[in-house]
C-alpha positions, 0 to 999 in steps of 0.5 A, a space after each residue: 114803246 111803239 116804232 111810230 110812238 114818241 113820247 111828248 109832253 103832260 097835258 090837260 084837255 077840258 072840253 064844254 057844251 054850252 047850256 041853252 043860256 048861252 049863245 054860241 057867240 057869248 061862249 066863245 068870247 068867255 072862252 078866249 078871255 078865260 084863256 088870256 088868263 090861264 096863258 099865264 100859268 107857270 110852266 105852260 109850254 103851248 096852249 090852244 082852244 078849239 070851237 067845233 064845226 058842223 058838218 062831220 060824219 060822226 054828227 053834232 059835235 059833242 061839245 061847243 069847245 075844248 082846249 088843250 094847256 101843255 106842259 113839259 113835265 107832270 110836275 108843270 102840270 101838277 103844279 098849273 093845276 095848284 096855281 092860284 090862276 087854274 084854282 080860280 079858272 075852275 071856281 069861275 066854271 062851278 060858279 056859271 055852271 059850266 062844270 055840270 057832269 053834262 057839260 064838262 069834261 077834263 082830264 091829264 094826258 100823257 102825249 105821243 107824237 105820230 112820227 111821219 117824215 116830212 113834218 118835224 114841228 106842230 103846226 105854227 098858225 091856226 089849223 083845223 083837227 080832227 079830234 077822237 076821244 074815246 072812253 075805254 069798253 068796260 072789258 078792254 084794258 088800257 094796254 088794249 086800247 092803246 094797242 088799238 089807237 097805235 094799230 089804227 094810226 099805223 093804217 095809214 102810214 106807209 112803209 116808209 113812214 109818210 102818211 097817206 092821207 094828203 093834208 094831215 100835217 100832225 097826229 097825236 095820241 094822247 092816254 089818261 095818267 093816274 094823277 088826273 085830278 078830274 073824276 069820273 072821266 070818260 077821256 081814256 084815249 084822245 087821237 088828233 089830226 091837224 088840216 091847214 084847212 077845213 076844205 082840205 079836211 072835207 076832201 079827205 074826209 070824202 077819200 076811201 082812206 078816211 072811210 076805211 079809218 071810220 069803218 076801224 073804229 065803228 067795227 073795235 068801239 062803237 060795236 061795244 057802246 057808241 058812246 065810247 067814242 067823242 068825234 068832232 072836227 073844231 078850228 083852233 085859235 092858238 094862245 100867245 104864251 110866254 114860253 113862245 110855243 111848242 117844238 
C-alpha cells in the first residue's frame, strides 16, 4: 500500500502486568516456561517474549512482559489459537488470574516491514525494542491511523531509504484484523524498534531525532487521551521453534 510498507506475517501480542502476588522474578520464570510450551504450536514461525526495562521517557512501563507468536498465514493463526496447546495456555491464565481486564491484553496483527536498506533479515540474537502501542481516538478511523503510524516511521527515513536514527536495526507496524478473537481490546496499532543494545537505545533516545519522533506522537495522540498510547522499552528473549526462525 505504502512505498516503505511490506506486507509480513499474522501475529498475536498478548502483554501482562504482574499483580502484587507475583515477584518480578516469579513472573519471568512462569513466562519462559509457558513459553516452552506454546513454541510447539502448529504453524508457529517465530516466537519471542519480552520483559520491559525502567528508565524510558514514556515512565513505568505498562505492562512487566508481552510476547509476540508469529505465523505465516491468518489460517496458522487461527488454527494455534484453536490448538489444544493455546486453549490450555490460556486456561492456565484465567486460572492465575493473570487474564483480569487490568492485567492483560492480547490481540491479532496483521504485520508490515519498515523496508530501510541496509537490513534484510530480523535480527537473529537477542535485541532490545522499542514498543508503541496505541489505541485508536474515538474520532480517528483505522485508515487514519495507519496513515499516521506510516507518516511518523517516513520522518526518519531518508530519501534514499536508509534510516536515520543510527542503532535501529528493524522497524514494524503492526494493525488489528477483524478476526482478533480477544475483545475489548485497546492494541489498534503496534509500531517496533529492534536496538542491539540498551546502551545504543539510550543514546538515541538522547538525540534531537527521537525527541522530534516523541514530540509527533504527544501532538496527533496523546492531545486526545494520553492513554491511547502504551510505551516501553523490554529485552527479548528469542524462543528456539521448530521452524528455525523467521526471514
Amino acid at each position: 500500500m505504502y512505498p516503505l510498507y511490506k506486507e509480513a506475517d499474522y501475529r498475536q501480542i498478548m502483554t501482562l502486568k504482574r499483580p502484587a502476588s507475583y515477584t518480578r522474578a516469579d513472573l519471568e520464570h512462569w513466562f519462559l516456561q509457558h513459553a516452552q510450551r506454546m513454541s510447539k504450536l502448529p504453524g508457529l514461525k517465530w516466537y519471542t517474549v519480552l520483559f520491559t526495562v525502567e528508565g524510558s521517557p514514556f515512565g513505568a512501563p505498562p505492562f512487566d512482559a508481552y510476547e509476540d507468536i508469529w505465523f505465516g498465514s491468518l489460517a496458522d493463526l487461527q488454527a494455534a489459537y484453536q490448538s489444544a496447546t493455546m486453549q490450555r495456555e490460556l486456561e492456565e491464565l484465567r486460572a492465575r488470574k493473570l487474564d483480569e481486564p487490568a492485567r492483560f491484553q492480547a490481540a491479532w496483527m496483521r504485520e508490515n516491514i519498515v523496508t530501510m536498506k541496509g537490513y534484510d533479515s530480523i535480527p537473529a540474537k537477542d535485541s532490545v525494542r522499542l514498543v508503541g502501542i496505541c489505541t485508536k481516538p474515538p474520532k480517528m478511523s483505522r485508515q487514519a491511523l495507519k496513515d499516521w503510524f506510516y507518516q511518523h516511521a517516513a520522518r526518519v527515513i531518508d530519501r534514499e531509504g536508509r534510516m536515520i536514527i543510527p542503532g535501529i536495526r528493524w522497524y514494524t507496524h503492526s494493525f488489528l484484523i477483524d478476526e482478533s478473537p480477544y475483545k475489548p481490546h485497546r492494541l489498534d496499532g503496534c509500531a517496533e524498534n529492534w536496538w542491539d543494545t540498551l546502551e545504543e537505545m539510550k543514546r538515541d533516545f538522547e538525540g534531537e531525532v527521537m525527541k522530534s519522533q516523541l514530540r509527533d506522537r504527544e501532538e496527533n495522540i496523546d492531545i486526545v487521551d494520553p492513554s491511547y498510547f502504551q510505551g516501553a522499552w523490554a529485552e527479548e528473549h528469542i524462543i528456539p521453534v521448530p521452524t528455525g526462525g523467521k526471514v
